[in-house]
C-alpha positions as CSV (number, residue, x, y, z in Angstrom):
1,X,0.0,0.0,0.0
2,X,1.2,3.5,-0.9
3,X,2.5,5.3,2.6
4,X,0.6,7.9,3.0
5,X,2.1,11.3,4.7
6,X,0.0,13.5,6.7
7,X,0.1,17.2,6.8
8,X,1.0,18.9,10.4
9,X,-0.7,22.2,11.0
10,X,1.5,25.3,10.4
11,X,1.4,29.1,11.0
12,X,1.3,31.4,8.1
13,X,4.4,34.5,8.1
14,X,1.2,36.2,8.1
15,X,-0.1,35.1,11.9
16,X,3.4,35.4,13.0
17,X,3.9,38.7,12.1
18,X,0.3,39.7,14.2
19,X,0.7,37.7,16.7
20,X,4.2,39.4,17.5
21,X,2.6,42.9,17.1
22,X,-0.2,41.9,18.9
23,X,2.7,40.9,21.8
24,X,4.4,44.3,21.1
25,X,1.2,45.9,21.4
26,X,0.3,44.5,25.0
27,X,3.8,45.3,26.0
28,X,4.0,48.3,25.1
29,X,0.7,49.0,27.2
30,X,1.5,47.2,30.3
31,X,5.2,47.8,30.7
32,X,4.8,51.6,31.7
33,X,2.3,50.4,34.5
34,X,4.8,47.8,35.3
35,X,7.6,50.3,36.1
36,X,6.0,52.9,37.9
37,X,4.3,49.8,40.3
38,X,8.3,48.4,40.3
39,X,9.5,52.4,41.3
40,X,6.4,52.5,43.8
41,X,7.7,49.6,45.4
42,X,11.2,51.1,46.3
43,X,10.5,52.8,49.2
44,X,8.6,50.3,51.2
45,X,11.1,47.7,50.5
46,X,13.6,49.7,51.7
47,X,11.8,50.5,54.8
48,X,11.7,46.9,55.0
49,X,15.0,45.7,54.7
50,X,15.7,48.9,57.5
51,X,13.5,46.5,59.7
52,X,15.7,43.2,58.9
53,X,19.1,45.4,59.3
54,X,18.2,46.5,62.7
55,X,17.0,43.1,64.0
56,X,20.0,41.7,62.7
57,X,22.2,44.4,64.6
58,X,20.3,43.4,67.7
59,X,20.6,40.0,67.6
60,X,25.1,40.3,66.9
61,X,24.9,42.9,69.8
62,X,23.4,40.5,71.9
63,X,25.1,37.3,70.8
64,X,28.8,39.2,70.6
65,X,28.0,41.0,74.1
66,X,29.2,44.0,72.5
67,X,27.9,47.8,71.9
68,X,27.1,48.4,67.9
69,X,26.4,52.1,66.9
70,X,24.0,52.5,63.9
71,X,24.7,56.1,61.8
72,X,24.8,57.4,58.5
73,X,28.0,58.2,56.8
74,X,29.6,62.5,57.4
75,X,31.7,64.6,55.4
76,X,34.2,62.8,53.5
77,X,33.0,59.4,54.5
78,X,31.7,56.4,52.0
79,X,29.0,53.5,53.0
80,X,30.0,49.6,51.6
81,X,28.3,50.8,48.7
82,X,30.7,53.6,47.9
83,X,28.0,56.5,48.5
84,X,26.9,58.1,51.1
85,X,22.6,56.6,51.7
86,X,23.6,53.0,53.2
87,X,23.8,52.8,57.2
88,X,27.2,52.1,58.6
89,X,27.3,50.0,61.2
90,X,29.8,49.6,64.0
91,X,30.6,47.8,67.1
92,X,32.8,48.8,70.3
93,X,35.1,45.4,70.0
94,X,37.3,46.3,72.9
95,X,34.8,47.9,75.6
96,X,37.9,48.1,78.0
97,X,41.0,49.1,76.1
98,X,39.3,51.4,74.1
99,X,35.9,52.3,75.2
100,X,33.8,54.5,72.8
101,X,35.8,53.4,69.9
102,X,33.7,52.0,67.0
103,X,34.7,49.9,64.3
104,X,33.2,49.2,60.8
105,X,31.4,46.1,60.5
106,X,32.7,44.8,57.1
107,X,30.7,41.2,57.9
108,X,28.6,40.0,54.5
109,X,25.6,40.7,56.8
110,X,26.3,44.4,57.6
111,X,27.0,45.3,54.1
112,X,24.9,45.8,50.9
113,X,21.9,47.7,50.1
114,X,19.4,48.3,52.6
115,X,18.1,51.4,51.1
116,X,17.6,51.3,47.0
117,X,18.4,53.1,44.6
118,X,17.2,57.0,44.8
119,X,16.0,56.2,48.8
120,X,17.8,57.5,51.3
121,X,17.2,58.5,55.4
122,X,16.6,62.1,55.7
123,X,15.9,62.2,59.3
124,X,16.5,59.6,62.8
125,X,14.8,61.5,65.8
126,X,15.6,59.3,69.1
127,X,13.4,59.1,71.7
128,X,9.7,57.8,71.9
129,X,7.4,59.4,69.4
130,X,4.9,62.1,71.0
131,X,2.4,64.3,69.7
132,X,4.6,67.2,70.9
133,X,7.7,65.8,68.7
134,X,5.4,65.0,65.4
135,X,4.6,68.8,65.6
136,X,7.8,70.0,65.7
137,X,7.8,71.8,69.7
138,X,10.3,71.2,72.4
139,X,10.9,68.2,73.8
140,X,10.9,67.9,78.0
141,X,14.5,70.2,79.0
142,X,16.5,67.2,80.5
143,X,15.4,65.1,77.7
144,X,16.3,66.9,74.5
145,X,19.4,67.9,76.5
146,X,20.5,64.1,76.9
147,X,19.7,62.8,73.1
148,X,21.4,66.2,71.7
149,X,24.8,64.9,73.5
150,X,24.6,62.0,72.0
151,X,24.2,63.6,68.1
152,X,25.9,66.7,68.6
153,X,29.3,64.5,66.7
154,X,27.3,63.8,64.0
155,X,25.1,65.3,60.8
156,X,22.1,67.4,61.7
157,X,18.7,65.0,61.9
158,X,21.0,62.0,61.0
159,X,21.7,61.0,65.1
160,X,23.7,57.5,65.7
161,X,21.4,54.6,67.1
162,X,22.9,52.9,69.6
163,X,22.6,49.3,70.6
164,X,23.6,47.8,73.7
165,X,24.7,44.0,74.6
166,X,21.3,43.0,75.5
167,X,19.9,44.6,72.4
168,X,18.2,47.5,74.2
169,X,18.5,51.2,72.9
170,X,17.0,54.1,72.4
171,X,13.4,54.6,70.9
172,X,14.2,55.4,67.4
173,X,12.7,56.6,64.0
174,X,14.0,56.4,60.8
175,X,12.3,58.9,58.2
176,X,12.7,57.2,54.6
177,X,11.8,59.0,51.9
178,X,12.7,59.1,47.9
179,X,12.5,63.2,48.2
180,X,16.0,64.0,46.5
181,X,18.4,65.6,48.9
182,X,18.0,68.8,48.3
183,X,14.4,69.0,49.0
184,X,13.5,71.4,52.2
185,X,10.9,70.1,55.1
186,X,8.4,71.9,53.3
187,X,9.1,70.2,49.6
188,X,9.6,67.1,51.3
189,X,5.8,66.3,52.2
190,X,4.8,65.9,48.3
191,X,7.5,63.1,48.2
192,X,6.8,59.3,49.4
193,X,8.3,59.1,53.3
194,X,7.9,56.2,55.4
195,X,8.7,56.0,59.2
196,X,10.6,52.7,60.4
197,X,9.7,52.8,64.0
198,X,12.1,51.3,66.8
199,X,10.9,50.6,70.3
200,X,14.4,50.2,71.5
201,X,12.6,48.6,74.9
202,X,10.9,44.9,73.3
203,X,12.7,45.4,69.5
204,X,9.4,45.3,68.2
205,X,9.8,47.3,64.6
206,X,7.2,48.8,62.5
207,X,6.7,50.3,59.3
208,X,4.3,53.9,59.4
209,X,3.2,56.3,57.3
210,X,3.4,60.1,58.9
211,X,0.2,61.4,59.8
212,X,-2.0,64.1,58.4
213,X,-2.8,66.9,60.4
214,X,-6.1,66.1,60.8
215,X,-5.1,62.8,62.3
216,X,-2.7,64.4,64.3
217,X,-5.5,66.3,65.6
218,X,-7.8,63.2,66.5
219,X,-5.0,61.5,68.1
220,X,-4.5,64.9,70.3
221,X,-8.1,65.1,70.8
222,X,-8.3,61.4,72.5
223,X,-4.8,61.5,74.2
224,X,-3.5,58.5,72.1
225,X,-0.1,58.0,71.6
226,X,1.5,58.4,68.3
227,X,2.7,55.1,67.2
228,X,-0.1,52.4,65.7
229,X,2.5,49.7,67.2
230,X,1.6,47.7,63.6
231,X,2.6,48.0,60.3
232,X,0.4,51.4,58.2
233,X,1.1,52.4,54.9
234,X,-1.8,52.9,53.3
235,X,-2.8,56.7,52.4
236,X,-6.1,57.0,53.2
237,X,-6.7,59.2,56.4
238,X,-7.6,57.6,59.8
239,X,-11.2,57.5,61.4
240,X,-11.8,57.5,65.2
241,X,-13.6,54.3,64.2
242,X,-10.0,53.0,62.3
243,X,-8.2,53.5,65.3
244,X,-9.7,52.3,67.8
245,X,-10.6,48.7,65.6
246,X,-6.9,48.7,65.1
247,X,-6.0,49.1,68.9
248,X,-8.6,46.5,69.8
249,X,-7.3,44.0,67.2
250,X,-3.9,44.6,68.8
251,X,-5.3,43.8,72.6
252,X,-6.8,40.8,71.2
253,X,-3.5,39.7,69.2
């Protein structure tokens, strides 16, 4: 019998050439919403891997039983990165020889990118967050007194954090924002900023949003601290009714 050969199904140069436009054509749609939700993403993940850097700090302090310092780089002075955004950390390796002298950390864990590209810290205020402090007035005398010694050494806004051997410190908070550098306090607040809070008492960490005035207010109005003690980014201002759910659901956690 004659063998007989069967035809496979093919594509035409035709429906390859529109089905490749047709590719091009969803690309070219999608990929600009693609980047902007990639560049969006920056500054929370850098807030983020602010949170693992500090925990990780905590944890060497404790397990070395040694003093680490947390700061950001001065005049003249390069990060592992070779610019100036990264933190540098540093540890007090011989407490008794040479106390107050802090080394660089040049460990793989202390080193790399914790803030990405374009974010950087423009401010660390230390001390626990009050109403008082989030609208700029004077902290109590003998306390502002005390945490200005321990920055006056270093860059304006940009005070060292440090940590001690059982991974206590200061309360701290970090103010990240993608606002370039040369952008006032006033310019700053159309820029992304998010607040990587430290309570240097339990470790606990979280990631914050500032607030609006009008929250500000509320919060005043009640007598409720500052600090959501949970993770808040989203941009959407705060009810009485949001606040309290959100303490409640932290009692019952």
């Amino acid at each position: 019998m004659p063998r007989t050969t069967s035809r496979l199904p093919a594509y035409t140069l035709l429906e390859i050439t529109l089905a490749i436009g047709l590719l091009m054509g969803l690309m070219a749609f999608a990929l600009p919403n693609m980047m902007k939700e990639i560049e969006n993403r920056r500054l929370p993940e850098s807030a983020d891997r602010m949170r693992s850097m500090l925990m990780l700090v905590r944890a060497n302090a404790m397990y070395d039983g040694l003093r680490y310092r947390i700061r950001f780089a001065m005049d003249d002075e390069i990060d592992s990165e070779g610019g100036d955004r990264q933190p540098l950390i540093e540890r007090e390796d011989d407490p008794f020889l040479e106390p107050g002298v802090f080394n660089r950390v040049m460990l793989p864990w202390a080193r790399g990118e914790t803030l990405l590209r374009n974010i950087r810290c423009a401010e660390v205020r230390l001390g626990k967050p009050t109403l008082e402090m989030l609208e700029e007035e004077l902290l109590a005398e003998e306390t502002d007194e005390r945490l200005e010694a321990i920055a006056e050494e270093f860059e304006e806004g940009l005070a060292p954090l440090y940590i001690e051997t059982d991974g206590t410190s200061e309360w701290v908070t970090f103010l990240v924002t993608d606002a370039p550098e040369d952008a006032d306090e006033e310019s700053i607040e159309g820029f992304g900023r998010v607040e990587v809070i430290l309570d240097g008492i339990t470790g606990l960490i979280w990631l914050q949003r500032p607030f609006y005035e009008d929250e500000l207010e509320l919060f005043k109005e009640h007598d409720w601290p500052p600090v959501l003690r949970r993770d808040f980014l989203r941009k959407r201002a705060l009810t009485k009714e949001q606040v309290l759910e959100i303490q409640e659901t932290r009692v019952r956690q």
